[in-house]
KOLDRENPA-975436 format. One record per residue (C-alpha): residue in one letter; x negated, z negated, y negated. Coordinates in steps of 0.5 Angstrom, whole numbers, padded with zeros to 4 digits, always signed. Each point is the difference from the previous one (the first is absolute). Layout:
REM KOLDRENPA-975436
AXZY;...
END
This chain:
REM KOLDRENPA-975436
X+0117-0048+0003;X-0001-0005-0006;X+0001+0005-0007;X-0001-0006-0005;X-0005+0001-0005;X-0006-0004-0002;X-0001-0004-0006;X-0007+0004-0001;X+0003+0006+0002;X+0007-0001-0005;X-0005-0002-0006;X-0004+0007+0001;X+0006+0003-0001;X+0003-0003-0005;X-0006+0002-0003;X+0000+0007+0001;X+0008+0000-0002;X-0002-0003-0007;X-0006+0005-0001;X+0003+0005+0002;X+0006+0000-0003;X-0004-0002-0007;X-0004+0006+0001;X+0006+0005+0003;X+0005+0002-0006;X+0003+0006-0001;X-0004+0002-0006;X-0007-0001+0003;X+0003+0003+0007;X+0002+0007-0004;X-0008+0000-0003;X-0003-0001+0007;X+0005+0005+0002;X-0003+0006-0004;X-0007+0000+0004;X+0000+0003+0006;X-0002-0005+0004;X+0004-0006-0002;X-0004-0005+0001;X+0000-0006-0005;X-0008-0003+0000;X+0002-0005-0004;X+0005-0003+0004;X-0004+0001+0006;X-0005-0004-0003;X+0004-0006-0001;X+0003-0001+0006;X-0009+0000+0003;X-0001-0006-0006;X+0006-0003+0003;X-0002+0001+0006;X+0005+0004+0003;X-0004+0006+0003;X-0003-0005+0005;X+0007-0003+0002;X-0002+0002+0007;X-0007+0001+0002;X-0005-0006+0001;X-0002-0005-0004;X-0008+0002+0001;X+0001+0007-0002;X+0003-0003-0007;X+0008+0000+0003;X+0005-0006+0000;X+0001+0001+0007;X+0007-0002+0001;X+0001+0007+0004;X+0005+0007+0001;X+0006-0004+0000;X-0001-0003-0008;X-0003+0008-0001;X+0007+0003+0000;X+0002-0006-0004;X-0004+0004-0006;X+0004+0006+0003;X+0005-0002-0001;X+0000-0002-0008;X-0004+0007+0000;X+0006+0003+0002;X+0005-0004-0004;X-0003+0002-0007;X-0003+0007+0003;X-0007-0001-0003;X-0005+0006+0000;X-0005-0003+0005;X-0003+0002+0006;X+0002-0007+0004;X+0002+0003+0006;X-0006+0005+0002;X-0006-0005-0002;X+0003-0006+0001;X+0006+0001+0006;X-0004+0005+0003;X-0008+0001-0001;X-0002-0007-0002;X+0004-0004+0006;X-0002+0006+0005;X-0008-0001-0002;X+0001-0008+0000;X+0004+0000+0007;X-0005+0006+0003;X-0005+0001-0003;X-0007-0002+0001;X-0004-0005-0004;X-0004+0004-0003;X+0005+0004-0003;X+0004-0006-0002;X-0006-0002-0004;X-0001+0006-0004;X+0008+0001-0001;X+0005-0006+0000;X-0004-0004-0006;X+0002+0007-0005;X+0007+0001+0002;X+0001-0008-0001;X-0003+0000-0006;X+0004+0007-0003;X-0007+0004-0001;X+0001+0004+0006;X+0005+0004+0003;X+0001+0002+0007;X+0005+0005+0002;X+0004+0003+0006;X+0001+0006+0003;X+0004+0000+0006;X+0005+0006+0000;X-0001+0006+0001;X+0004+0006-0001;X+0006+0000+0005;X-0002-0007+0003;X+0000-0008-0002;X-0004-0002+0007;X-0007-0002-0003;X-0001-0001+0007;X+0001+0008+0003;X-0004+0003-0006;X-0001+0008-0001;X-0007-0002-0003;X-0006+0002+0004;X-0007-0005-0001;X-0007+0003+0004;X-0005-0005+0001;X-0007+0001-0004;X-0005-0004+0000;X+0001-0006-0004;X+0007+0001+0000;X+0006+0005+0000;X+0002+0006-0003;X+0007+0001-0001;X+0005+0006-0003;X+0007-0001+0000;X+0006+0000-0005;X+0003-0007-0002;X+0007+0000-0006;X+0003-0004-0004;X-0007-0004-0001;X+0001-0006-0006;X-0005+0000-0006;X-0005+0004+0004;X-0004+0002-0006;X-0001-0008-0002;X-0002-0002+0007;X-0006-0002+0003;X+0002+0002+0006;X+0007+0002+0004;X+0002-0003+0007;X+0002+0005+0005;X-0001+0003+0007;X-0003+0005+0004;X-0002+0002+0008;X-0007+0002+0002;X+0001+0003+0007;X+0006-0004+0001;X-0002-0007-0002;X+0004-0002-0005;X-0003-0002-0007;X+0001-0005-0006;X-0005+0001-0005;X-0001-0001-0008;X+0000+0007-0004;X-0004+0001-0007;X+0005+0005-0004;X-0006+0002-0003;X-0004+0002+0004;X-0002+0007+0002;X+0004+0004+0004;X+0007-0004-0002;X+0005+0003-0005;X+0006-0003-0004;X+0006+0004-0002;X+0005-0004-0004;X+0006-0001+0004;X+0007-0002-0005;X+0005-0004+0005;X+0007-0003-0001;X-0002-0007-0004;X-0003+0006-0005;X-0008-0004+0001;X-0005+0006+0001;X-0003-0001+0007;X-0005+0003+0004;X-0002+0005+0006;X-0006-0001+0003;X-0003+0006+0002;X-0006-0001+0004;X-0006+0005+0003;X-0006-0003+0003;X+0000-0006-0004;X-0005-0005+0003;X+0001-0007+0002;X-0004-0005+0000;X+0000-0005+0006;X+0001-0006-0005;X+0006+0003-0001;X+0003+0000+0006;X+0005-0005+0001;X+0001+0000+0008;X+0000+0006+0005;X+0004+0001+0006;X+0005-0006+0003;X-0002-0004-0006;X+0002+0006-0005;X+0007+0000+0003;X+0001-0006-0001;X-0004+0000-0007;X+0006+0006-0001;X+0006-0003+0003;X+0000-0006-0005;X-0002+0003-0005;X+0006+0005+0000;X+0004-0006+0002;X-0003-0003-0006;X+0001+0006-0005;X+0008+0000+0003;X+0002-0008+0000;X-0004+0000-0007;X+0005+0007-0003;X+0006-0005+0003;X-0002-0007-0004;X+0000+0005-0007;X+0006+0003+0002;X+0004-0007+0001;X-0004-0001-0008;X+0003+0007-0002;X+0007-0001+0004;X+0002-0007-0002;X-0002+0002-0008;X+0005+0006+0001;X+0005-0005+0002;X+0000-0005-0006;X-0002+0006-0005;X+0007+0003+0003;X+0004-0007+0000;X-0003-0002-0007;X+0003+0007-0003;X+0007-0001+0004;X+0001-0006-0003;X-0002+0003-0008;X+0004+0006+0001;X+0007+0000-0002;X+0005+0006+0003;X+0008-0001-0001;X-0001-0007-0004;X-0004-0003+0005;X-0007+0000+0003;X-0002+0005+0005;X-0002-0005+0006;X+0007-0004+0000;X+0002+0007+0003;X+0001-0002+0008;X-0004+0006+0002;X-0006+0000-0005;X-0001-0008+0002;X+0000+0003+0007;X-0005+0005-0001;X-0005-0006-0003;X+0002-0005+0007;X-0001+0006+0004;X-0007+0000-0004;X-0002-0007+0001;X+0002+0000+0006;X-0005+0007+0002;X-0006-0004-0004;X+0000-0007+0003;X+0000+0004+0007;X-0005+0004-0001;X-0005-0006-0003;X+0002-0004+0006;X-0002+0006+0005;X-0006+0001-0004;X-0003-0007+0000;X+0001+0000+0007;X-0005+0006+0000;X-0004-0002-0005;X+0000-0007+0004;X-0002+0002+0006;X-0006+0005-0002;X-0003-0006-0004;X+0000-0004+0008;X-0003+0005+0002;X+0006+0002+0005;X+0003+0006+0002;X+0005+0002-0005;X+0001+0008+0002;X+0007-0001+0001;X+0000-0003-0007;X-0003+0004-0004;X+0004+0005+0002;X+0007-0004-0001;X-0002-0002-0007;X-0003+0007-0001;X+0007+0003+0002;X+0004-0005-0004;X-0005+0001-0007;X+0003+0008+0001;X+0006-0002+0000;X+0001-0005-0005;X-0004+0003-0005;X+0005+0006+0001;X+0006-0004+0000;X-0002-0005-0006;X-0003+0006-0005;X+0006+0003+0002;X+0005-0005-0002;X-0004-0002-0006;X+0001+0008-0002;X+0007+0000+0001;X+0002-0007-0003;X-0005+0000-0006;X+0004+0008-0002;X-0004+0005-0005;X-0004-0006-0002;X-0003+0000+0006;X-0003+0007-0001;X-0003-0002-0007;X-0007+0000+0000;X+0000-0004-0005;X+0003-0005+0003;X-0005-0003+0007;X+0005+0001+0006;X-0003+0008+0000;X-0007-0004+0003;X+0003-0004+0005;X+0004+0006+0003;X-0007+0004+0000;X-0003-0005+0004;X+0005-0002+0005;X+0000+0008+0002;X-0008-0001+0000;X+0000-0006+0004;X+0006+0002+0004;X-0005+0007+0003;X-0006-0003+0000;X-0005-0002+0006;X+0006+0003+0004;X+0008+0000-0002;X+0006-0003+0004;X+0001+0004+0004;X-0006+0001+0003;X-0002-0007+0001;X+0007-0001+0004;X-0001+0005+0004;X-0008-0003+0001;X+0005-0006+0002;X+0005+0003+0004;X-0005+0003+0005;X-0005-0006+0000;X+0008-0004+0002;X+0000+0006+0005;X-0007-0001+0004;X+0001-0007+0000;X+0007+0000+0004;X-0004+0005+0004;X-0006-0004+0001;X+0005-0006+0002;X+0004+0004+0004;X-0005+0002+0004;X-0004-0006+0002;
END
């Protein structure tokens, strides 16, 4: 599989490391950080005038089209300097699973605004107990003209900012994908405080009425519409955890290297230098297992089974290097003052979210087993 980047798609993110990383100090991370939702409009609205919101969706809706691969690349630098903006769900999850699935009317009405920054459209995908988008609790009733949906979704990002959230729902036992209004009558939001310290969302829904222009795909077509997009959500968490994680290990080799014990620096100690390798091994694995995922959803292959590798690895690596960070970087690792607290933060956020480690090994392990079995048995 060919992993190499192209010169577009190395261009666009050059372009986001160096906006990012102008409008991402510590001093402007700590204002952003004492508003609940932690979300940096002003940066957001960079990367649209650069057009970096529109890396991944078509040319004829205001986008780059370079596609989903050259999205994690943004990811990426996302994670590198923990910027406060909400790439993953809009971008990564809403955006790529409207442009890939939805119908041209919704298109029309929503992509030109995401590209451009002036809309926001969220995901809910979760629900208590269950990161399946595709098995929801939630229950829609068909009406006339459309659905009416109850139901309860968690961790929902800016949902009080969006113009409408994506999530999922059955109406007798068809399986949906439909664009929400959090404002509309019948849904209430409670804030929800997670790891990362950002103020998220439930979303309680009772009787809400959905429009038939804001249903994305029924039956077949919204499981699949479902499948990517949590495939998407979870290999686009693994892109800003190679960001995050690679960022961790240069903050560490850089803080050995400065900090003195016994008369010389930390880092020509055999087991801090060690710990560091073990590091940048952990990350380069992780980025090649990611780009493999992220390459085979830009194909349009199956990428089940990669999806599940790289999530498994984002977890443990995520674990490992945050860990290893701490311990080399000592109590100056702890200091809020100094910026490795928020990266330890967003390593255990990422590490859980849109299912942990655990989790999608086991999903690995059995899909393994029932492909041994199927083979067997032929």
């Amino acid at each position: 599989m060919d992993f190499s980047i192209s010169e577009d798609q190395q261009s666009a993110q050059q372009l986001a490391q160096q906006i990012l990383t102008d409008k991402t100090d510590a001093t402007r991370l700590a204002e952003i950080e004492q508003h609940p939702a932690r979300f940096d409009r002003e940066l957001w609205q960079a990367l649209a005038d650069a057009g970096l919101l529109g890396l991944s969706i078509d040319e004829q809706y205001g986008g780059m089209g370079l596609g989903y691969f050259a999205l994690t690349l943004l990811c990426e630098e996302v994670g590198r300097t923990v910027a406060p903006i909400p790439v993953l769900p809009v971008l990564a999850t809403a955006a790529t699973t409207i442009q890939q699935f939805g119908p041209d009317a919704m298109k029309e009405a929503w992509l030109p605004g995401i590209a451009s920054g002036d809309v926001l459209i969220g995901a809910a995908l979760e629900e208590y107990g269950n990161d399946d988008a595709t098995d929801p609790a939630a229950i829609a009733t068909a009406i006339g003209g459309g659905y009416q949906l109850s139901g309860t979704k968690i961790a929902v990002s800016l949902a009080d900012s969006c113009s409408r959230v994506l999530l999922s729902a059955r109406a007798n036992g068809e399986l949906l994908a439909v664009l929400v209004d959090p404002q509309a009558e019948g849904v209430s939001l409670q804030p929800q405080v997670v790891t990362s310290g950002e103020t998220r969302f439930e979303l309680r829904l009772e009787n809400v009425l959905i429009a038939e222009s804001d249903v994305l795909a029924a039956g077949g077509a919204a499981a699949r519409a479902l499948t990517w997009a949590m495939q998407a959500t979870r290999v686009a968490l693994c892109a800003t955890a190679v960001g995050l994680t690679d960022k961790m290990m240069r903050m560490t080799g850089s803080y050995t290297s400065e900090r003195e014990q016994f008369g010389r620096a930390v880092a020509t100690f055999q087991a801090v230098s060690h710990r560091v390798a073990d590091c940048f091994i952990d990350v380069e694995c992780l980025r090649l297992v990611t780009q493999q995922a992220a390459s085979l959803l830009d194909a349009g292959g199956d990428a089940t089974n990669a999806v599940q590798v790289a999530k498994v690895w984002c977890g443990d690596v995520t674990h490992r290097v945050s860990q290893a960070s701490q311990h080399c970087h000592g109590g100056a690792g702890v200091d809020r003052d100094y910026p490795l607290h928020r990266y330890c933060l967003w390593a255990r956020q990422l590490e859980l979210a849109a299912g942990s480690g655990a989790s999608q090994l086991g999903a690995l392990g059995e899909s393994i087993a029932q492909s041994w079995l199927s083979k067997a048995s032929a």
